[in-house]
C-alpha positions as CSV (number, residue, x, y, z in Angstrom):
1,X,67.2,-154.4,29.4
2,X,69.0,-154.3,32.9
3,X,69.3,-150.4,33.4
4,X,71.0,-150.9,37.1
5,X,73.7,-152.5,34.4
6,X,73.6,-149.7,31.8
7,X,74.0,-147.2,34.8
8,X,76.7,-149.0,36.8
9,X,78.3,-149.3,33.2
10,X,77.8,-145.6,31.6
11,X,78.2,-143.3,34.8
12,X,80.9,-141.8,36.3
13,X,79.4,-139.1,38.4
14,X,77.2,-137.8,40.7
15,X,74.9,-134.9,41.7
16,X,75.3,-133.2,44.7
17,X,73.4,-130.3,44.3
18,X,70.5,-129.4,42.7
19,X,68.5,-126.2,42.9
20,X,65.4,-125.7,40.5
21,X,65.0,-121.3,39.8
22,X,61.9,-122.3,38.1
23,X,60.2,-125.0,36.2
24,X,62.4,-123.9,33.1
25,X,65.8,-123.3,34.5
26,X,68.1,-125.1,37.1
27,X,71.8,-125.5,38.7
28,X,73.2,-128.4,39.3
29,X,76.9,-129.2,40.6
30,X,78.8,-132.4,39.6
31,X,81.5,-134.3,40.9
32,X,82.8,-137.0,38.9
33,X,84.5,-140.2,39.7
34,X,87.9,-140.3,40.2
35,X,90.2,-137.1,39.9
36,X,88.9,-133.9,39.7
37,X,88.5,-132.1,35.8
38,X,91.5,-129.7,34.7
39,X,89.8,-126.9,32.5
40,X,90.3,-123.3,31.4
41,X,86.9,-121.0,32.6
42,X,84.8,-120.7,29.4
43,X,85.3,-124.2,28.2
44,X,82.5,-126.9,28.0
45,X,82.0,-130.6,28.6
46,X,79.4,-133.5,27.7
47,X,77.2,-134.7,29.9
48,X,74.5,-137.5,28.9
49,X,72.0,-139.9,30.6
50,X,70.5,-143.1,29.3
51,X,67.1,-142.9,26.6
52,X,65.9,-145.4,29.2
53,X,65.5,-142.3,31.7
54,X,62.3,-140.6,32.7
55,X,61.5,-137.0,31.4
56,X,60.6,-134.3,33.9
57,X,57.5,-134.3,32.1
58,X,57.0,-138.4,32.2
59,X,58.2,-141.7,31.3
60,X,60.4,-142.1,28.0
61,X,58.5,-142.7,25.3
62,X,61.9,-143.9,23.2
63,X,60.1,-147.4,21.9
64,X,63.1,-148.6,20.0
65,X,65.1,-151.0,22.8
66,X,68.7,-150.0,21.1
67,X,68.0,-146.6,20.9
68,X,66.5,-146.7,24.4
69,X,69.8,-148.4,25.6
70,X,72.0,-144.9,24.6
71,X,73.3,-142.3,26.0
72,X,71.7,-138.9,25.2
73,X,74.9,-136.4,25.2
74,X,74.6,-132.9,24.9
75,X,77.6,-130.1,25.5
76,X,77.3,-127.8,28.3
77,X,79.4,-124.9,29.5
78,X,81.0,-124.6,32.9
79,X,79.4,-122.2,35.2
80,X,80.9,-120.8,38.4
81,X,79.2,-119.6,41.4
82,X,81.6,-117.1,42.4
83,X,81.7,-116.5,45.7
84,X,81.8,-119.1,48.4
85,X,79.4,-119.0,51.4
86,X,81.5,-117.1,53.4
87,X,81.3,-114.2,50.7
88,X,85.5,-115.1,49.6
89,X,86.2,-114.7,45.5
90,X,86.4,-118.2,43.7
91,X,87.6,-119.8,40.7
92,X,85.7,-122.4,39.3
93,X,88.7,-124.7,39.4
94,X,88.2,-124.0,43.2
95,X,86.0,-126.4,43.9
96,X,86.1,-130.0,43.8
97,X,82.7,-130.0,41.7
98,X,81.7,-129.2,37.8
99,X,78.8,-126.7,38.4
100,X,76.1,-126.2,35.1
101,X,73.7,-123.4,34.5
102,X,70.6,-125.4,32.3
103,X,67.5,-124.4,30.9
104,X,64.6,-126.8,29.7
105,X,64.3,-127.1,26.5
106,X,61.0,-129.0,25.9
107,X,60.3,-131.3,23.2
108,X,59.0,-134.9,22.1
109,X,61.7,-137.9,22.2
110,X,60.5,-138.2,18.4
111,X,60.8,-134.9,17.6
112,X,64.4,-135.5,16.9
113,X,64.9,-139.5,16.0
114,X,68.3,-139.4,15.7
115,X,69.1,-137.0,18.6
116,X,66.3,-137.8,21.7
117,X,66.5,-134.2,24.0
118,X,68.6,-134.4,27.2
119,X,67.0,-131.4,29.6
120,X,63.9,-133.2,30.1
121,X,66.1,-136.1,31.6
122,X,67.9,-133.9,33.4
123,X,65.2,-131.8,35.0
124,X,64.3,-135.1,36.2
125,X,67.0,-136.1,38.4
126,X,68.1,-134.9,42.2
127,X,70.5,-134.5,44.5
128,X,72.5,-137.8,44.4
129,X,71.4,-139.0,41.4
130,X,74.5,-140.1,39.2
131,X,75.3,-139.5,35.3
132,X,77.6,-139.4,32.6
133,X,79.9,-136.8,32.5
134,X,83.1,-136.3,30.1
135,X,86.5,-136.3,31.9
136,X,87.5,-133.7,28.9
137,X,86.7,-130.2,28.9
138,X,87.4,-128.4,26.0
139,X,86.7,-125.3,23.8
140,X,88.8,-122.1,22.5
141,X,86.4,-119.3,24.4
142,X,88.5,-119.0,26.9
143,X,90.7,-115.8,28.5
144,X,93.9,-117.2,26.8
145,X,94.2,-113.8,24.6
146,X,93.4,-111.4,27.7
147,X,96.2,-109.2,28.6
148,X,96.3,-107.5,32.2
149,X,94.7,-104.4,31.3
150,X,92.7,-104.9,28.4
151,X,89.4,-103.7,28.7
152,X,86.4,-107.1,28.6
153,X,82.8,-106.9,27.8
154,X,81.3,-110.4,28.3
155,X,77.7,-110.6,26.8
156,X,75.3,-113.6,27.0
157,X,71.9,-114.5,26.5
158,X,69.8,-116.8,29.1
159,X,72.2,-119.3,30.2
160,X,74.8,-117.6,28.0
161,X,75.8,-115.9,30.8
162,X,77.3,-119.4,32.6
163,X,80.6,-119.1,31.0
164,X,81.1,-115.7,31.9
165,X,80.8,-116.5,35.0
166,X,83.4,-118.5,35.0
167,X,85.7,-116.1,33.4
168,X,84.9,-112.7,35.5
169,X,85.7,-115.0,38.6
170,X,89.4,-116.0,37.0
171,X,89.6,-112.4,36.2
172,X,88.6,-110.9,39.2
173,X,90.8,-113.5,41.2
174,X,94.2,-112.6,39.0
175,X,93.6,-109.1,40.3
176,X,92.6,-107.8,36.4
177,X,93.7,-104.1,35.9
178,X,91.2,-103.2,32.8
179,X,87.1,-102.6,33.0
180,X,85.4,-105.9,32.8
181,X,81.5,-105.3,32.0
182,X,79.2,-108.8,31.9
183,X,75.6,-107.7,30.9
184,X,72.7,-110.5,30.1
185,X,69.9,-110.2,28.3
186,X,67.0,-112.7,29.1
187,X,62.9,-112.5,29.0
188,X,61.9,-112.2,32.9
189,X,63.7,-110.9,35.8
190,X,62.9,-114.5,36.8
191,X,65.3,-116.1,34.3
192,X,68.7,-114.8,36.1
193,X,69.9,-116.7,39.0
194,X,72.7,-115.0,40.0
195,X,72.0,-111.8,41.1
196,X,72.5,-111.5,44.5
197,X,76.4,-112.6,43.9
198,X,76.8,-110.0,41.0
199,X,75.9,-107.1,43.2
200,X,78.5,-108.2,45.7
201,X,81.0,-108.5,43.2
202,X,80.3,-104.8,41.7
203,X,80.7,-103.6,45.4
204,X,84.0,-105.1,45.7
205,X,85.4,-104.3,43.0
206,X,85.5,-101.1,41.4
207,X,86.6,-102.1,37.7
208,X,83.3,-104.9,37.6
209,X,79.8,-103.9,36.4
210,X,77.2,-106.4,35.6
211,X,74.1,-105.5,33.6
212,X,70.6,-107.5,33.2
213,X,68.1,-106.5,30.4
214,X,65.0,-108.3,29.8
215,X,62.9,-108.7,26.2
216,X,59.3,-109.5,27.4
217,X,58.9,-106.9,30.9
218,X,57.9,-103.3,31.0
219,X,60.5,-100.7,31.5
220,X,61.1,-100.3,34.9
221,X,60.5,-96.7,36.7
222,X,63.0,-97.5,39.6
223,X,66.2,-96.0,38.2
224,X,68.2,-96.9,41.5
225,X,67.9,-100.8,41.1
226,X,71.5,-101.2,39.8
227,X,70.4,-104.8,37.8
228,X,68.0,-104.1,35.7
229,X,67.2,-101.6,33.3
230,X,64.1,-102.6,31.5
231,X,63.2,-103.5,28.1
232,X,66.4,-103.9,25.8
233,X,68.7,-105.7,23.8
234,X,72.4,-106.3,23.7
235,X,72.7,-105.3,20.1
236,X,71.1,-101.5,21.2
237,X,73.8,-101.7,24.6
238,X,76.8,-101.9,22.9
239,X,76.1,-98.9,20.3
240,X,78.9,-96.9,20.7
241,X,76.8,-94.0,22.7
242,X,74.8,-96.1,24.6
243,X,77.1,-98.0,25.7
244,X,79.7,-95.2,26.8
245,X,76.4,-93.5,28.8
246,X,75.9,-96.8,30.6
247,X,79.0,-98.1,31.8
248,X,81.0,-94.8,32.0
249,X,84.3,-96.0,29.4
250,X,84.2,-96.5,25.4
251,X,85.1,-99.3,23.4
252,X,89.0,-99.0,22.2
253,X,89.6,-101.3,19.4
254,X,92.7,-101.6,20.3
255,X,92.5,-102.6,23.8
256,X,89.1,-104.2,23.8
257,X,88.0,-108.1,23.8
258,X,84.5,-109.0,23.5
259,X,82.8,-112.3,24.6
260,X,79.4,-113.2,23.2
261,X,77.7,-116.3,24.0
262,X,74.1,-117.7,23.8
263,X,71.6,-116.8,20.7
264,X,72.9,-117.1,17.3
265,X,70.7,-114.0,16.5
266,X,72.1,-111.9,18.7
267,X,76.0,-113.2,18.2
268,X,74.7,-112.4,14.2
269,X,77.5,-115.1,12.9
270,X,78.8,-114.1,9.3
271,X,79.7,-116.3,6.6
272,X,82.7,-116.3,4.6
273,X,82.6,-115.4,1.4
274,X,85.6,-117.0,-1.5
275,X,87.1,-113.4,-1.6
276,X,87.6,-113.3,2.4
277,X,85.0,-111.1,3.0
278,X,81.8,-111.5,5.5
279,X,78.6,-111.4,4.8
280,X,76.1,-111.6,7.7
281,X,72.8,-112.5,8.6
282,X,70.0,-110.4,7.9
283,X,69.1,-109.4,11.6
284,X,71.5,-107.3,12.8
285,X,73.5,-109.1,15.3
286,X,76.9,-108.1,17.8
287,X,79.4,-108.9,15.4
288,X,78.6,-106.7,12.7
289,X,77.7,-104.0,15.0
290,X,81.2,-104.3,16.6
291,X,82.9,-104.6,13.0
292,X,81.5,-101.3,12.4
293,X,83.1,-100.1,15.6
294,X,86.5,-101.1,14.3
295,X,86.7,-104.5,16.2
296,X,87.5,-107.7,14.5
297,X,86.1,-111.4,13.9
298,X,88.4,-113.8,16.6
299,X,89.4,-116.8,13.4
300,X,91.6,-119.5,13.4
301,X,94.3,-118.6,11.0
302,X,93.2,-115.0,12.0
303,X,93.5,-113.1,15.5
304,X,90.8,-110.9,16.5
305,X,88.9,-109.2,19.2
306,X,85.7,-110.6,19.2
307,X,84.9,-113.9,20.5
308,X,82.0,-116.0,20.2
309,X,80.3,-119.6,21.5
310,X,76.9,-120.2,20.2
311,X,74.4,-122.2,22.1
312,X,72.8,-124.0,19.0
């Protein structure tokens, strides 16, 4: 097996910047051969490397030389850092690179025959290192129902949040009139890397407030830090009291769209049942809570107010 061939003939883009937050969790920015990608903020792409790459944590261990010779592909969502280095508001379709928000997810090449993990491979890789990335970014979480003053609550788990991103830049940038509120949940303090822009972004602009809870650290005493709030979870947030005494506005049915992105226990997906009815997952999860609150399921052949893109 010839992998300068296998690379010269499955990639079509390159790396050019790669910044490791911890061991776990990374951002890297890709620009692909060719013209630049046309995409709506919220949408996804594929990227993929050959089996025949090392892991972060070694060599391959794919045995099998045609399985070895394929690309792993997973779908990732676009992220956005969103302002520039002078401080200016961006879109992502600003830049002239695909930017990605990834955390590791750690298992065995055989864990999963049919479907070797990517992260390892990509936690492997550096600055100017090249890849496969789709030309074709696609997905329906995007801001297409959004009017001008709706009110947007955008809320994500870990890298969850990289979407969102995306969209409270486009937002922000078409001079939204509504409250837009993005709040994350993830385990450490440690596991957000975007903080420092999301203050900014509160400060200019009066209608943005970004949140950050954490699962697995002690409440914190500091009531002044304007990012963190302790130990909670998005499904107690976005109680209709709580969430009124934390950002300052209640949800309006009527005038409300919410995003939720990331765990599929904390989206709480519902199944349809032959009558038309849901029925939902035992844990309590965003959707029902919502539901309750008067809010509706976003469907295909059926128009609502809730949105959702789950991460597996």
């Amino acid at each position: 097996m010839d992998i300068s061939e296998l690379r010269n003939k499955h990639y079509n883009a390159t790396i050019t910047y790669f910044e490791l937050i911890h061991e776990h969790l990374m951002k890297i920015r890709v620009i692909p051969d060719g013209d630049r990608l046309e995409y709506e903020p919220g949408q996804y792409t594929i990227l993929a490397l050959g089996g025949w790459e090392d892991r972060s944590d070694g060599p391959s261990t794919i045995e099998d030389e045609k399985q070895r010779s394929k690309l792993i592909k997973r779908a990732y969502s676009v992220a956005c850092t969103m302002l520039d280095e002078h401080g200016k508001l961006v879109s992502c379709r600003d830049y002239d690179y695909v930017e990605f928000y990834i955390t590791l997810v750690v298992r065995s090449d055989g864990e999963l025959p049919k479907r070797p993990p990517l992260t390892p491979r990509l936690f492997a890789l550096h600055k100017g290192d090249r890849l496969h990335m789709s030309r074709h970014v696609v997905g329906h979480y995007t801001l297409a129902p959004i009017g001008q003053d709706d009110d947007i609550i955008l809320a994500g788990t870990g890298t969850g949040e990289a979407p969102h991103n995306a969209m409270v830049a486009e937002l922000l940038k078409r001079g939204h009139k509504g409250n837009i509120v993005s709040m994350t949940c993830v385990r450490y303090r440690g596991d957000a890397a975007y903080l420092e822009e999301q203050a900014k972004l509160e400060e200019m602009f009066p209608n943005y407030q970004y949140r950050l809870y954490t699962t697995r650290e002690p409440e914190n005493l500091d009531t002044s830090r304007h990012d963190y709030v302790g130990k909670r979870y998005l499904q107690d947030v976005i109680a209709p009291e709580n969430f009124e005494q934390e950002f300052g506005w209640a949800i309006n049915p009527d005038s409300t769209h919410v995003f939720l992105c990331g765990n599929p226990d904390m989206i709480g997906i519902p199944t349809r049942k032959e009558d038309g009815s849901h029925e939902f997952p035992q844990t309590k999860g965003m959707i029902e809570i919502l539901t309750e609150q008067g809010m509706t399921l976003d469907q295909s052949r059926q128009p609502g107010n809730i949105h959702f893109e789950k991460y597996w």
